[in-house]
TORKOL-4160 file (C-alpha; in steps of 0.2 Angstrom, whole numbers, padded with zeros to 4 digits, m for minus):
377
<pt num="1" X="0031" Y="m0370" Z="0822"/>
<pt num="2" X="0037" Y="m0381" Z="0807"/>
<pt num="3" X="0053" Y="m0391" Z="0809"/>
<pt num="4" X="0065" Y="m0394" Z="0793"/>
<pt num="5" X="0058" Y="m0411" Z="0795"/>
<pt num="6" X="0040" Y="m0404" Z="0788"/>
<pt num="7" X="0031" Y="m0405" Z="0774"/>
<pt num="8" X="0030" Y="m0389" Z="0762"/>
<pt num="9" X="0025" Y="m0384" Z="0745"/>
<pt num="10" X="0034" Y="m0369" Z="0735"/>
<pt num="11" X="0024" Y="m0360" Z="0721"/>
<pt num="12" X="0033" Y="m0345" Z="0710"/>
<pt num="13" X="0028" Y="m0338" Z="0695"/>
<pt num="14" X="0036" Y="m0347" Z="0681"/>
<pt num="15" X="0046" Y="m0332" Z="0675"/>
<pt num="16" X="0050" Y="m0318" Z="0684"/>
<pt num="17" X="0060" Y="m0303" Z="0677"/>
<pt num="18" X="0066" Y="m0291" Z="0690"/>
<pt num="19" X="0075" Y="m0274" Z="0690"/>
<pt num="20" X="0072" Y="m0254" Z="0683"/>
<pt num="21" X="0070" Y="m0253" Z="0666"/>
<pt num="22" X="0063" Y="m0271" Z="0664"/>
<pt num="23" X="0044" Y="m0266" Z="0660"/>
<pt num="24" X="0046" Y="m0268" Z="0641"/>
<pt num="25" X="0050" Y="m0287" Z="0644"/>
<pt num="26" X="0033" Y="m0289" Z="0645"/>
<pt num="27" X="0027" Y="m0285" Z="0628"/>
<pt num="28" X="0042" Y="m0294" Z="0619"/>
<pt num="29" X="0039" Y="m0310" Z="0630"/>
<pt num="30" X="0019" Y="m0309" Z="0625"/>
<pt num="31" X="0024" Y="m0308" Z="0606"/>
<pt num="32" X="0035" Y="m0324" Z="0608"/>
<pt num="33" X="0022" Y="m0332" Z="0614"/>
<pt num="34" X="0013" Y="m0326" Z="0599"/>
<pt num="35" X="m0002" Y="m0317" Z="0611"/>
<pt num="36" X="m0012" Y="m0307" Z="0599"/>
<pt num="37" X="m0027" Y="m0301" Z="0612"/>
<pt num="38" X="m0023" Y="m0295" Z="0628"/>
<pt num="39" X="m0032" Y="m0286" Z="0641"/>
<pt num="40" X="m0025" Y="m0276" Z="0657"/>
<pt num="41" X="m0034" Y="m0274" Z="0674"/>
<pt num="42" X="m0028" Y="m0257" Z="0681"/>
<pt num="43" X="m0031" Y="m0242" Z="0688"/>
<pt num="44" X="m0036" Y="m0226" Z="0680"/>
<pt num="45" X="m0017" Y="m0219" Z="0684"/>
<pt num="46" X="m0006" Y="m0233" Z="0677"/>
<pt num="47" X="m0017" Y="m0234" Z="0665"/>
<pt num="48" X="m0012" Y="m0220" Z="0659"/>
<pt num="49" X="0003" Y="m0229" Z="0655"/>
<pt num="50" X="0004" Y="m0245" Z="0650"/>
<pt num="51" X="0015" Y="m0241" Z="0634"/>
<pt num="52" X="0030" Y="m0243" Z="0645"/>
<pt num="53" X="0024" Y="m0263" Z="0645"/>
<pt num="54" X="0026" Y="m0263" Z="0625"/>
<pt num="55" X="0011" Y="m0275" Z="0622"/>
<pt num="56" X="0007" Y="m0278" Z="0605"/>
<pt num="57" X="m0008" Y="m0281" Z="0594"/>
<pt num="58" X="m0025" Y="m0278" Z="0601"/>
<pt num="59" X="m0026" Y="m0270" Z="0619"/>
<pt num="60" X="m0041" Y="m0268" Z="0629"/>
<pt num="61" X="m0041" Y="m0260" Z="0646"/>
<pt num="62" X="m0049" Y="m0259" Z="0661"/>
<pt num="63" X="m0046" Y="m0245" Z="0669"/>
<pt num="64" X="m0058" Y="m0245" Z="0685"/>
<pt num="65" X="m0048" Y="m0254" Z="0698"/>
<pt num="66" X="m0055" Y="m0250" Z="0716"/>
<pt num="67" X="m0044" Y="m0247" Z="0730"/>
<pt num="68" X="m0052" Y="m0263" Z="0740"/>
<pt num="69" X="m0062" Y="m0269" Z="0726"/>
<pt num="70" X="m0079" Y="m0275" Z="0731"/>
<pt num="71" X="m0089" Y="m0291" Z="0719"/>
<pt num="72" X="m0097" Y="m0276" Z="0710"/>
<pt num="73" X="m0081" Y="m0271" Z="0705"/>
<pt num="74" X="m0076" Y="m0290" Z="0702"/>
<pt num="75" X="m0089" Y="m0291" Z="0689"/>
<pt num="76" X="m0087" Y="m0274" Z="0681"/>
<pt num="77" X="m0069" Y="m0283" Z="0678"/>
<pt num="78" X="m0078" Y="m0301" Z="0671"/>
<pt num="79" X="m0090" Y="m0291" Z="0660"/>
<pt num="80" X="m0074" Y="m0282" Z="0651"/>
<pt num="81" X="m0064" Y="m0300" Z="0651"/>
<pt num="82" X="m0079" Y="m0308" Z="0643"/>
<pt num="83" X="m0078" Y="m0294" Z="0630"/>
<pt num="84" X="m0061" Y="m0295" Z="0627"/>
<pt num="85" X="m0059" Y="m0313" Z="0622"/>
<pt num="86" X="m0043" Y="m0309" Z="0626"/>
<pt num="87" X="m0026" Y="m0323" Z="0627"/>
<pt num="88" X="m0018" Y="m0313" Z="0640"/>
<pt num="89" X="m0024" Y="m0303" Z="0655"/>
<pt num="90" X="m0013" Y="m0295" Z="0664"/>
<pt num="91" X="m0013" Y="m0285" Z="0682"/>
<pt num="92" X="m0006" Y="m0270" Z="0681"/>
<pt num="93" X="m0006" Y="m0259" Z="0699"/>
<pt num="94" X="m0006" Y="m0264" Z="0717"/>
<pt num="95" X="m0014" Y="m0278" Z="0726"/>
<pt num="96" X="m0030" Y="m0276" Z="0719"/>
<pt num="97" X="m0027" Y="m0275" Z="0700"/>
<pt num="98" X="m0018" Y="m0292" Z="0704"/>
<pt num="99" X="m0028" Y="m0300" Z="0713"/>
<pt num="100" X="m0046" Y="m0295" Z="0700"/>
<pt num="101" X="m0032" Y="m0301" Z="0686"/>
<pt num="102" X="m0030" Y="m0316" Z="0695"/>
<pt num="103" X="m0049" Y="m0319" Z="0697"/>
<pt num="104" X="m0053" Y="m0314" Z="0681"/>
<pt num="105" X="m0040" Y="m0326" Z="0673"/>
<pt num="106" X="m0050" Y="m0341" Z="0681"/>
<pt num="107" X="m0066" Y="m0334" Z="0681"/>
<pt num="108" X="m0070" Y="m0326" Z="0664"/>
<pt num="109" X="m0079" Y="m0336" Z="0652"/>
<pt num="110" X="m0083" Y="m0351" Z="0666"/>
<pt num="111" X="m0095" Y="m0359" Z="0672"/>
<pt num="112" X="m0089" Y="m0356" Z="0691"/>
<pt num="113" X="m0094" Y="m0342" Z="0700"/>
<pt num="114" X="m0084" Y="m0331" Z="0713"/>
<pt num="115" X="m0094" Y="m0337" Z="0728"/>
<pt num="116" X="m0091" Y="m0357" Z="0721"/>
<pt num="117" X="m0073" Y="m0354" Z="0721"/>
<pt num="118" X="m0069" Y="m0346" Z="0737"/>
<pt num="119" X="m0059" Y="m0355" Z="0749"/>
<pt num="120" X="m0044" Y="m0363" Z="0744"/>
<pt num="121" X="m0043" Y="m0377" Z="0730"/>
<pt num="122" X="m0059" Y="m0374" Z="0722"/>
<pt num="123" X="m0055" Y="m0367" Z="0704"/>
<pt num="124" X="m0059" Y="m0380" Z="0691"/>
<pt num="125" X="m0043" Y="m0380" Z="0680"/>
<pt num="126" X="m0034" Y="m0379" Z="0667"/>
<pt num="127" X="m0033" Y="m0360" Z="0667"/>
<pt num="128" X="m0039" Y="m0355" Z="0649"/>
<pt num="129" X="m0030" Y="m0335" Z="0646"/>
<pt num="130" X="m0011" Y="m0333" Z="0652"/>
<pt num="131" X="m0009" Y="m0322" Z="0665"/>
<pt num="132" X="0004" Y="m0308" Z="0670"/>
<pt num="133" X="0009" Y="m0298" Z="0686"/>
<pt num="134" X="0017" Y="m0283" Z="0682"/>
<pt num="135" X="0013" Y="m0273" Z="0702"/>
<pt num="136" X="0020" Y="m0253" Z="0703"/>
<pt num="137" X="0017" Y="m0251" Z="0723"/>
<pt num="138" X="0030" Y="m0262" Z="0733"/>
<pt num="139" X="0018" Y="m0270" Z="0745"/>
<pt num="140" X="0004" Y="m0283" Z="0742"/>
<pt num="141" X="0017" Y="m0296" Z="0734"/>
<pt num="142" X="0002" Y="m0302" Z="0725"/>
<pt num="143" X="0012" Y="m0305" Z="0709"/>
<pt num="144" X="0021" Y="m0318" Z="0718"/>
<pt num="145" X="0005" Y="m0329" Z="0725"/>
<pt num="146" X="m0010" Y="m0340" Z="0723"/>
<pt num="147" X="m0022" Y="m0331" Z="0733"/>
<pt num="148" X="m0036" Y="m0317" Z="0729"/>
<pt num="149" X="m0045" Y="m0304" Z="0740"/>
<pt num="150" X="m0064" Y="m0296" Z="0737"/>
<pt num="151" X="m0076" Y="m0288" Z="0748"/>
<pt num="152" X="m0094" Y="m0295" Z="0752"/>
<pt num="153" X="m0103" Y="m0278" Z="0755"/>
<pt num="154" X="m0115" Y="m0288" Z="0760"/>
<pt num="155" X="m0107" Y="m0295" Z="0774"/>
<pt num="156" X="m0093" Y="m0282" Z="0775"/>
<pt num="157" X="m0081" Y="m0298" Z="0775"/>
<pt num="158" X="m0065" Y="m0302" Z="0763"/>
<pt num="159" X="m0069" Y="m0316" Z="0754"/>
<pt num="160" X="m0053" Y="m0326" Z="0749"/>
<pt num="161" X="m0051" Y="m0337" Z="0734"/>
<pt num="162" X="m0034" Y="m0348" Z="0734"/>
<pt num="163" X="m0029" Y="m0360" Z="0719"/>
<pt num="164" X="m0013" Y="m0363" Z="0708"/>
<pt num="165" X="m0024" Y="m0360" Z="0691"/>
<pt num="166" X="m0022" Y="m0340" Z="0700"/>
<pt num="167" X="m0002" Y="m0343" Z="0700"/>
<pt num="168" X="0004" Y="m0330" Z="0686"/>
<pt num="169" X="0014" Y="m0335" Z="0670"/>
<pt num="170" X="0024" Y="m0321" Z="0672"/>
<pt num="171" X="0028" Y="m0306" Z="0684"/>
<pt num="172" X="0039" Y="m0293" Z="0679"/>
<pt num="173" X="0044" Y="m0282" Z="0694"/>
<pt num="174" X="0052" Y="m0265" Z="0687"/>
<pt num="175" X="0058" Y="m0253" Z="0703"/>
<pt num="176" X="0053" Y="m0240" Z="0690"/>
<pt num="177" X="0037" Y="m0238" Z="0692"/>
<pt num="178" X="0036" Y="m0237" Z="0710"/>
<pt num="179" X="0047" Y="m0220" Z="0709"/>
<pt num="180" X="0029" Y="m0210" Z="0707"/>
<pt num="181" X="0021" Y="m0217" Z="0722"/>
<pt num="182" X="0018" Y="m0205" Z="0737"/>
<pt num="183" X="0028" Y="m0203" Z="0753"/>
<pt num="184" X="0013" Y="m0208" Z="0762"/>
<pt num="185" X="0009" Y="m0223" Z="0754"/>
<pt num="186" X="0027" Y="m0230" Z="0750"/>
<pt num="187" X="0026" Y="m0230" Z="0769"/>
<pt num="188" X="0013" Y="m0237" Z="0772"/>
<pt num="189" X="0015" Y="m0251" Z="0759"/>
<pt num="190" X="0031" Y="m0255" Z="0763"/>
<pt num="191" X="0023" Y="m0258" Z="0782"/>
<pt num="192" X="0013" Y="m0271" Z="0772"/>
<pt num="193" X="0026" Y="m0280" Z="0764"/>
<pt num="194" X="0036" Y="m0280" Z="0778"/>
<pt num="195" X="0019" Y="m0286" Z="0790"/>
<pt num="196" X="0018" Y="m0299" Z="0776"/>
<pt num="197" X="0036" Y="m0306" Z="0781"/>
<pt num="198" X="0036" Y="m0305" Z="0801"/>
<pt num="199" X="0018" Y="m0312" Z="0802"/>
<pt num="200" X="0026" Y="m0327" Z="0791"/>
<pt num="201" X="0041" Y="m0329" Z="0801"/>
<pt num="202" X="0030" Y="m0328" Z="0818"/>
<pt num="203" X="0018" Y="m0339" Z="0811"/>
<pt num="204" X="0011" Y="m0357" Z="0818"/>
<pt num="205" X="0016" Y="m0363" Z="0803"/>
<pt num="206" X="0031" Y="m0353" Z="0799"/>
<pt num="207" X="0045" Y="m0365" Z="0789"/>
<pt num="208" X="0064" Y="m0364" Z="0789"/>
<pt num="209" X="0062" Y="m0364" Z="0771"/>
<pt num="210" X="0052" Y="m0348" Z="0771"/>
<pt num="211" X="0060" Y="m0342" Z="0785"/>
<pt num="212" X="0075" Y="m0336" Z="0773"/>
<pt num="213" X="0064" Y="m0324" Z="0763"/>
<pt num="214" X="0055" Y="m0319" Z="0780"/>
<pt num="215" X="0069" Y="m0312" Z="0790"/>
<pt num="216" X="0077" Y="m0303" Z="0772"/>
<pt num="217" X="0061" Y="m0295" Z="0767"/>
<pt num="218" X="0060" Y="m0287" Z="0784"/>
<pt num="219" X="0080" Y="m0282" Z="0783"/>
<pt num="220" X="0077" Y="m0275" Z="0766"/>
<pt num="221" X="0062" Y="m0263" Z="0774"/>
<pt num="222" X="0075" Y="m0259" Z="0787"/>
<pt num="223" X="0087" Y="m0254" Z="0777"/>
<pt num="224" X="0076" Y="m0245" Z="0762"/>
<pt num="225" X="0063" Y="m0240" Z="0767"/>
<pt num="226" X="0064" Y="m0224" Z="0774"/>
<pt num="227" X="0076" Y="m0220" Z="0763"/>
<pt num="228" X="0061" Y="m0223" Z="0749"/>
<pt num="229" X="0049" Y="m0212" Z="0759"/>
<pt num="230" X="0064" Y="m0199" Z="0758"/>
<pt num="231" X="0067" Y="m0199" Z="0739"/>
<pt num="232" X="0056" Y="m0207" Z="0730"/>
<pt num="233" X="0068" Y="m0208" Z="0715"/>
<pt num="234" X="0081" Y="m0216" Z="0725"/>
<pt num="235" X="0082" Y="m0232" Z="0712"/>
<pt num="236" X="0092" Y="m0242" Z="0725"/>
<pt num="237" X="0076" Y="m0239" Z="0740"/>
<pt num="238" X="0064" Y="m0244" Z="0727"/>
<pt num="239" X="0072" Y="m0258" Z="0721"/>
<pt num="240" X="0075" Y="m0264" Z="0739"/>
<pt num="241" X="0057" Y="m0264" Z="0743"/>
<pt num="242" X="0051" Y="m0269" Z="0727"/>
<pt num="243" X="0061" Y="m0286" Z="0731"/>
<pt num="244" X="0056" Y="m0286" Z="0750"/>
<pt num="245" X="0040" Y="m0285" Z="0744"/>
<pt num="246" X="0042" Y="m0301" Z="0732"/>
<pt num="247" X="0048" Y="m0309" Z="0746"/>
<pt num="248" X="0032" Y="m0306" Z="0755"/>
<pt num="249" X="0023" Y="m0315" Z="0741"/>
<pt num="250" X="0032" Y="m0327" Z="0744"/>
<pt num="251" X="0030" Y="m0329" Z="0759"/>
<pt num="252" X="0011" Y="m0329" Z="0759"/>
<pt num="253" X="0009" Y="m0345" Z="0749"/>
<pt num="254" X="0014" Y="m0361" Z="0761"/>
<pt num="255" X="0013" Y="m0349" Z="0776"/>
<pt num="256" X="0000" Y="m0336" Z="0775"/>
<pt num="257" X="0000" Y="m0320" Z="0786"/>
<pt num="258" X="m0008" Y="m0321" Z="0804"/>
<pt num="259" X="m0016" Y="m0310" Z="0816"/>
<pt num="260" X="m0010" Y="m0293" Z="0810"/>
<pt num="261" X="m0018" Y="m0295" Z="0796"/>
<pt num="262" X="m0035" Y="m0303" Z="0803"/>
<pt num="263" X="m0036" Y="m0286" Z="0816"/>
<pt num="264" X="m0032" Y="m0276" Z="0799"/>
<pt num="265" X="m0046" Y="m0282" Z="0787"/>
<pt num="266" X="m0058" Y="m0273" Z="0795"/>
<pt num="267" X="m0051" Y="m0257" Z="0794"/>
<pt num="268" X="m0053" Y="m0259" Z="0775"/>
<pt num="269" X="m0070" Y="m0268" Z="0773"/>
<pt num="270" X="m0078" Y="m0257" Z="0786"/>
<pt num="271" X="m0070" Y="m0239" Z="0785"/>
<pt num="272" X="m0061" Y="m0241" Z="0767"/>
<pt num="273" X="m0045" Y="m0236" Z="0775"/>
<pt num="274" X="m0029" Y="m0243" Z="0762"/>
<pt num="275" X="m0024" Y="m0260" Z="0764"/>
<pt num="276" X="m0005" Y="m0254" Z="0769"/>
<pt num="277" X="m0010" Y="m0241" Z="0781"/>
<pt num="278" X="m0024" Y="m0254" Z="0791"/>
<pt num="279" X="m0007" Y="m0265" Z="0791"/>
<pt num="280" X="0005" Y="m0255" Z="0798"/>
<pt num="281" X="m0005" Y="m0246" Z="0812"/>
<pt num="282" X="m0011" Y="m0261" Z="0816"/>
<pt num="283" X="0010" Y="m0270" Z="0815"/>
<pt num="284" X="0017" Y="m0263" Z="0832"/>
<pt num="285" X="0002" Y="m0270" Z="0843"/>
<pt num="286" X="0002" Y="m0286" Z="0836"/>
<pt num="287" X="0020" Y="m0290" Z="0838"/>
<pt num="288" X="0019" Y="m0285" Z="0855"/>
<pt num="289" X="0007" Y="m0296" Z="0859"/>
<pt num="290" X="0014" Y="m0310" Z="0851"/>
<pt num="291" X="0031" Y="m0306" Z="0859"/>
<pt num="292" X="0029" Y="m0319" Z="0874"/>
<pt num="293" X="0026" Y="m0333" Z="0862"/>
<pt num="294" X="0038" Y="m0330" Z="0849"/>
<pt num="295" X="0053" Y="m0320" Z="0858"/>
<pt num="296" X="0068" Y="m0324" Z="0847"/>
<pt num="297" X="0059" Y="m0322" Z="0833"/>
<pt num="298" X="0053" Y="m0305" Z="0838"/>
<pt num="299" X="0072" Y="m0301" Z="0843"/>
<pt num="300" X="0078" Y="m0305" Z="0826"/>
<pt num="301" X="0063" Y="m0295" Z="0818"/>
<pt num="302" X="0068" Y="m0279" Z="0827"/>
<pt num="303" X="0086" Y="m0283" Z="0825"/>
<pt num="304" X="0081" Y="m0284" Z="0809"/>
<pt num="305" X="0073" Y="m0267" Z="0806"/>
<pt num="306" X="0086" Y="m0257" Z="0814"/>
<pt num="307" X="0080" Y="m0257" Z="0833"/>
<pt num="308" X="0087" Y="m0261" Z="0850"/>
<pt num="309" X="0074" Y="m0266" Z="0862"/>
<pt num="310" X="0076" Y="m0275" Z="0881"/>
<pt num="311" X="0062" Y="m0289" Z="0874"/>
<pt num="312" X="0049" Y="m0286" Z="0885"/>
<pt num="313" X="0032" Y="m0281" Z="0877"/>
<pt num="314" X="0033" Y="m0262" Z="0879"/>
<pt num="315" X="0051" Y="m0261" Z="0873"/>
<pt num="316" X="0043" Y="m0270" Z="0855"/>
<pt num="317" X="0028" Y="m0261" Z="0855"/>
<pt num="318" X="0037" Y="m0244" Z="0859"/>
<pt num="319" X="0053" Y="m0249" Z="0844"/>
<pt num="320" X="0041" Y="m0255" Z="0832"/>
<pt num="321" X="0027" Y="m0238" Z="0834"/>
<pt num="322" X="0041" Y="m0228" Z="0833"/>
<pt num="323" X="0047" Y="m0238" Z="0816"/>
<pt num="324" X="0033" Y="m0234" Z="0810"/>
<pt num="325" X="0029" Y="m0216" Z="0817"/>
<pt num="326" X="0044" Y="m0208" Z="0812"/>
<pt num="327" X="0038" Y="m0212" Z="0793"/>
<pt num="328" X="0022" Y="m0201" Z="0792"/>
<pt num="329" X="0010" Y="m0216" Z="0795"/>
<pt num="330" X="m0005" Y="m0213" Z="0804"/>
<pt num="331" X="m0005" Y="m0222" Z="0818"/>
<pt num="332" X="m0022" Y="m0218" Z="0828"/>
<pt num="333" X="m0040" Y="m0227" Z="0821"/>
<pt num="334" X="m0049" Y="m0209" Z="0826"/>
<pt num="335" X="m0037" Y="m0199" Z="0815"/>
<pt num="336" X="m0042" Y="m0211" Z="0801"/>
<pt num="337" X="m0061" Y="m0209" Z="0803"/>
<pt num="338" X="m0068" Y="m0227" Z="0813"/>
<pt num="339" X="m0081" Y="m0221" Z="0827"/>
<pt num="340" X="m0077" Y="m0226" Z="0842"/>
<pt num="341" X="m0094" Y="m0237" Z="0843"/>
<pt num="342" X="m0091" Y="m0248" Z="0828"/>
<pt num="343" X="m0074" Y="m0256" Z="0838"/>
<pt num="344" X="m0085" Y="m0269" Z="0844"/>
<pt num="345" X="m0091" Y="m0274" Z="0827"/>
<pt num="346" X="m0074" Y="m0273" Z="0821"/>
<pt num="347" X="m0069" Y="m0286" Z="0834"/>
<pt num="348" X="m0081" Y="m0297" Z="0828"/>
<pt num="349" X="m0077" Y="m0297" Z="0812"/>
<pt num="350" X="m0057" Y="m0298" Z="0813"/>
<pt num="351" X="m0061" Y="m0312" Z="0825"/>
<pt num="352" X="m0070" Y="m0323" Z="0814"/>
<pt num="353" X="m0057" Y="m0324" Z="0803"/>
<pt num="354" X="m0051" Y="m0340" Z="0809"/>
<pt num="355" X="m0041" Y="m0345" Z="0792"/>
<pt num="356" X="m0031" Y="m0332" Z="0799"/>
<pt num="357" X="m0031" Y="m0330" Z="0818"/>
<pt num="358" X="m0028" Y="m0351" Z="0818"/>
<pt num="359" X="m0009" Y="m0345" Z="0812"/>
<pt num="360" X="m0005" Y="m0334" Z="0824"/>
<pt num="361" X="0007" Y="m0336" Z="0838"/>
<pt num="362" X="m0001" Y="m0333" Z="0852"/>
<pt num="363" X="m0021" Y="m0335" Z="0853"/>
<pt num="364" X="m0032" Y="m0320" Z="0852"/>
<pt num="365" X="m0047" Y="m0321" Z="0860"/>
<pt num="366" X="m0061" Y="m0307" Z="0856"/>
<pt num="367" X="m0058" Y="m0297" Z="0869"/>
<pt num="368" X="m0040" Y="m0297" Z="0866"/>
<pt num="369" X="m0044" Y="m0291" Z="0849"/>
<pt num="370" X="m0055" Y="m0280" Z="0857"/>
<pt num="371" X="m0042" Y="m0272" Z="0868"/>
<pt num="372" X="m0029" Y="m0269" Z="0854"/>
<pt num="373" X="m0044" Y="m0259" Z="0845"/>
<pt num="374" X="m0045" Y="m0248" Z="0862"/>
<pt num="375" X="m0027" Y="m0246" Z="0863"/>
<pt num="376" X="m0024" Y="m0240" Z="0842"/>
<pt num="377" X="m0041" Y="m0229" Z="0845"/>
């Protein structure tokens, strides 16, 4: 792991507007800048409302977002950008309206496909559109970060494009619009953004300096997160997670996430299960097998969520199910759908994704991976 003494490079959005109520700032910061054309990437539910972001002049909107979106979805998104001409594109949703926002900010009118660019450093710059985050899960982080996910259905794989023309101009984070979200799926993205911050702070490459975000993204899921699954309208829960989840962004630029993450990818490539849900029922086995190699790290995590444990690797992995059970997550991969005989497919693919598994604590070999499958099935 990093000393203080490393090399690191810290990316934020140039502006960030934080708290309820601060969804209009959007519109009023795009009519300074004197944006006339502006098209948001969203869902089909939020929108349904994207008056509260108080754009002016010509809006356009794409309204197909995919939960997992796939390169067909992708270029459903860079046909409508081409279309649009617009000056401003904005994501408007969870991780995925981001993250096709992102790609469509760099992509739309170049002459660079997705499949040039993937990987990091690869987007021929300057950006030509500004670009705003504006996320209503608490989650992926993506409003925070350089980094875009698609599926290859071809190959069932993520492909990942990272590159500071992706970094957003702006990201307004209103607790607000994360009061509609289900129990179910507050839980299980708060899980995400929480996995984001311990699979940072666990991580080969983990940093003092990210180290702070890290540990208070996980207190902050401790603290409010149940409390969110409780009451959704709980202002104070939502807010608390919508900033543990910025953290998470943060955390995934100069650190990344690790092997969590690798084992939960093809949960959603495969099977389609949500990004959130893969994570966290994924989280406990992970720690604990990382637990030998990261120890007081993996105190202060569970320390940090609320629960006592003696340190061993049952205690973590016994605290940490429970963290997550007791919130409604699914925690089983035969309750989600994934046939036992496509495990060994799964193995493969998690354990080629090496851009991950490289970061993580411990090494995973395939038949660890393998093992973990066995043991969540």
């Amino acid at each position: 792991m990093a000393s203080l003494d490393s090399p690191i490079t810290i990316v934020r959005p140039h502006l960030i507007e934080f708290g309820v109520g601060t969804a209009g700032k959007l519109g009023r910061w795009a009519a300074e800048k004197g944006y006339r054309r502006a098209l948001v990437i969203s869902d089909a539910f939020n929108a349904s409302r994207i008056d509260v972001l108080e754009l002016m002049g010509e809006v356009t909107v794409f309204s197909d977002v995919m939960p997992e979106p796939d390169t067909a979805n992708l270029e459903k998104v860079l046909a409508a950008a081409n279309r649009a001409d617009a000056e401003l594109i904005v994501g408007f949703g969870g991780g995925s309206a981001m993250d096709l926002a992102k790609l469509a900010a760099v992509l739309a009118g170049s002459a660079q496909t997705l499949h040039e660019v993937v990987g990091p450093n690869k987007v021929h710059g300057p950006r030509k559109v500004a670009l705003a985050q504006v996320p209503t899960t608490s989650g992926t982080g993506s409003e925070a970060g350089i980094r875009a996910l698609v599926t290859d259905p071809a190959t069932m794989a993520k492909l990942a494009v990272e590159s500071l023309h992706m970094l957003a101009d702006i990201a307004v984070i209103d607790p607000a619009l994360t009061f509609s979200v289900p129990a179910r799926t507050t839980a299980a993205t708060g899980v995400d953004a929480m996995a984001h911050c311990v699979e940072a702070f666990t991580n080969r490459k983990a940093h003092p300096m990210v180290d702070i975000y890290a540990i208070e993204g996980t207190r902050l899921v401790g603290k409010y997160l149940a409390r969110a699954v409780k009451n959704g309208n709980d202002a104070e829960a939502r807010a608390g997670l919508s900033l543990a989840s910025l953290y998470g962004g943060f955390c995934l630029g100069p650190v990344n996430t690790a092997g969590g993450h690798a084992l939960a990818y093809p949960l959603g490539t495969r099977w389609h299960v949500a990004h959130g849900a893969a994570n966290a029922l994924i989280f406990p086995h992970v720690l604990a097998f990382n637990t030998p190699s990261a120890p007081e790290k993996t105190k202060a995590v569970m320390e940090a969520l609320g629960r006592e444990t003696s340190g061993n690797v049952t205690s973590v992995f016994d605290a940490a199910y429970a963290f997550c059970a007791e919130l409604g997550i699914e925690m089983k991969l035969s309750s989600l759908g994934v046939p036992e005989s496509d495990l060994d497919a799964m193995a493969d693919d998690a354990f080629a994704i090496r851009r991950l598994l490289d970061n993580n604590p411990r090494d995973l070999s395939r038949a660890d991976i393998r093992a973990i499958y066995a043991a969540a099935f």
